[in-house]
matplotlib code that plots the C-alpha trace (Angstrom):
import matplotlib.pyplot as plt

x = [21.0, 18.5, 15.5, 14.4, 13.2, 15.4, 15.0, 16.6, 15.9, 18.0, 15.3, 13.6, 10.3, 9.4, 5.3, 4.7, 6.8, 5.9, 8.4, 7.4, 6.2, 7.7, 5.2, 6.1, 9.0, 9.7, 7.1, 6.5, 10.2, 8.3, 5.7, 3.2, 1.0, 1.6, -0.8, -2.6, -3.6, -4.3, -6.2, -8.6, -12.0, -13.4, -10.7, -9.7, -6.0, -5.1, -0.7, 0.6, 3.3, 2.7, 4.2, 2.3, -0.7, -2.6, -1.9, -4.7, -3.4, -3.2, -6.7, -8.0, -5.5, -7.0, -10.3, -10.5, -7.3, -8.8, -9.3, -7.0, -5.0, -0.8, 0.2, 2.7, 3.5, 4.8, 8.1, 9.1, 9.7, 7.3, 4.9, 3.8, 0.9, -2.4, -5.8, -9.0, -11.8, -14.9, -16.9, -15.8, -15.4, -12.9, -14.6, -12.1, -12.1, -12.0, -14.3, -16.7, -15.8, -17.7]
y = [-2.5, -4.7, -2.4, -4.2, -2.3, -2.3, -2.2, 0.5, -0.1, 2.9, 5.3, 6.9, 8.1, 11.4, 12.4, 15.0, 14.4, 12.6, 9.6, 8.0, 4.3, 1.1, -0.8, -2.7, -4.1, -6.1, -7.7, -8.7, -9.9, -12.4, -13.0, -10.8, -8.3, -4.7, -3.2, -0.8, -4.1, -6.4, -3.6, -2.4, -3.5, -2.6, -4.4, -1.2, -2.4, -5.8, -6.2, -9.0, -10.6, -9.5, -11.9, -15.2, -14.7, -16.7, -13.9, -12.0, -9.1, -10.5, -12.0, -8.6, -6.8, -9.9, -8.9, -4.9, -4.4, -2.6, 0.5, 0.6, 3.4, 4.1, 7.6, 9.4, 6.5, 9.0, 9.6, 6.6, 5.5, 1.5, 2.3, -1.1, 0.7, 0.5, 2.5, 0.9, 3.2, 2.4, 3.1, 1.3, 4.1, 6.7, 10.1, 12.9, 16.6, 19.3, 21.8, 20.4, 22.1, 21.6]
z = [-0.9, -2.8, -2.4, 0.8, 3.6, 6.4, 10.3, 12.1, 15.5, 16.7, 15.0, 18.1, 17.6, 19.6, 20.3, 17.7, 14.8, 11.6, 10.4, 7.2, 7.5, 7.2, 6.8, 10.2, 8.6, 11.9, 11.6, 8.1, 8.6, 11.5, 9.1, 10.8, 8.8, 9.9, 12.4, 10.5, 8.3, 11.5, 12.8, 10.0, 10.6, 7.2, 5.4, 3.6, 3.7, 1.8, 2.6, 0.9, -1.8, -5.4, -6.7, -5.0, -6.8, -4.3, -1.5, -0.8, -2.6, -5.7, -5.7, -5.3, -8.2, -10.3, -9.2, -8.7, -10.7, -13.8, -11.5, -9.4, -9.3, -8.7, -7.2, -8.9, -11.0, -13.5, -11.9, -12.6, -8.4, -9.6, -6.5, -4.3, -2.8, -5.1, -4.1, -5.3, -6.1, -4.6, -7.8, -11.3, -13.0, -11.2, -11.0, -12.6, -10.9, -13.0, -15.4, -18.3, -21.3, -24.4]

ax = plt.figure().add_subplot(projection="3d")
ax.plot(x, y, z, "-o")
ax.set_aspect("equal")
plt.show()
């Protein structure tokens, strides 16, 4: 396996249960954005190639990219989804000590 995600058509979903996503890998194999990105009014979800900096995703690492954030980019697993903050500086929970 080259780290592609693969199609498994046989997969059948049943009402109820929770399958992790695919990003609509039949259709980004058809050159179709997934739905949840087709779908977004608000533009909250930018899918494209990394790699092409002229895909819309790239433009908006290049732009945003300073604050954007990786989950659990600690263990090592090189996560492809980034979450841009609304704010430029990223707010941190926690308790003010002095």
């Amino acid at each position: 396996d080259n780290g592609r995600l693969v199609y498994r058509p046989v997969l059948k979903l049943r009402r109820g249960i929770v399958t992790k996503c695919n990003w609509c890998v039949e259709r980004v194999d058809k050159g179709l954005k997934p739905v949840c990105v087709e779908v977004c009014v608000g533009r909250a979800r930018i899918f494209g190639d990394l790699s092409d900096p002229n895909s819309d995703v790239s433009r908006m690492l290049a732009e945003k990219g300073p604050n954007a954030v990786r989950r659990l980019e600690h263990l090592g697993t090189e996560p492809r989804v980034y979450y841009i903050p609304k704010t430029s500086k990223p707010r941190i929970l926690g308790e003010v000590t002095s």
